[in-house]
PAPA-799041 format. One record per atom (N, C-alpha, C): x, y, z. Coordinates in steps of 0.2 Angstrom, whole numbers, plus 5000, padded with zeros to 4 digits. Example, Ala and Ser with C-alpha at 12.3 -4.5 7.8 and 13.67 -1.06 7.14 Angstrom:
# PAPA-799041
506649725039;506249785039;506649845039;506449895035;506849955036;506450005039;
END
This chain:
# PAPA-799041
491550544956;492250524956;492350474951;492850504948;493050444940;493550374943;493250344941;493750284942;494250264938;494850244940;495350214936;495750144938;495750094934;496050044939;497150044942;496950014946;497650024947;498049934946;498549894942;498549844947;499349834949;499049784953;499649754961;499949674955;500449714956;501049644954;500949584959;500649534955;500749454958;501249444963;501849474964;502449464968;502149494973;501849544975;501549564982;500849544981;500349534979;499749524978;499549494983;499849434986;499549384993;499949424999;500249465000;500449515004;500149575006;499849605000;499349645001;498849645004;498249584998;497749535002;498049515010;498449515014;498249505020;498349555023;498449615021;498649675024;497749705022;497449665017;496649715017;496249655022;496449595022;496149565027;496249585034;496749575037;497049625043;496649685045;496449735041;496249785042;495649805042;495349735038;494649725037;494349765032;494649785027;494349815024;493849755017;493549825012;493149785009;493249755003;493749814998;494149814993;494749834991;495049824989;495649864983;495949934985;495249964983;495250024984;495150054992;495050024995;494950045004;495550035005;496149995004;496649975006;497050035005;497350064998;497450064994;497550144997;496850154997;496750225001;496950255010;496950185013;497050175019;497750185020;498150175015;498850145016;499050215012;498850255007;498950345006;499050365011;498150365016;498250435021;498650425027;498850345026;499350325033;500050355030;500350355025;500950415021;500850465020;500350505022;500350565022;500250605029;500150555032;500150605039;500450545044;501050515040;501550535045;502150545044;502350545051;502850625052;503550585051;503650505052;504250475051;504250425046;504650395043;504650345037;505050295041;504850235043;505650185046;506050165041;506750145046;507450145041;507450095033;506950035037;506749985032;506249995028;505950045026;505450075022;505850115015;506250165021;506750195015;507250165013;507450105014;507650065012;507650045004;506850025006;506449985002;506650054997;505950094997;506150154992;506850154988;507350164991;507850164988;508150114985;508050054985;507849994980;507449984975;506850014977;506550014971;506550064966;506850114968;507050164964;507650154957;507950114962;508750084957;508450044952;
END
């Protein structure tokens, strides 16, 4: 497997890191990957998620 880096803007950076402490993971990439396959199988988005989305889109 090739590695590529990805990075996290400062502005969530400390939000993140506690979302990979919380879950106890080990790095970057565990999280990163944790938080794909939780969007990929599921079946509903909450209102405030699409929200976000559509904020950040504009």
């Amino acid at each position: 497997m090739s590695r590529k880096s990805a990075m996290i803007e400062e502005s969530i950076k400390d939000e993140f890191n506690i979302v990979k402490e919380q879950l106890k993971l080990k790095n970057d990439t565990d999280t990163i990957s944790f938080l794909l396959s939780l969007y990929k199988e599921s079946k509903e988005i909450p209102k405030a998620t699409v929200e976000l989305l559509i904020e950040l889109q504009n």
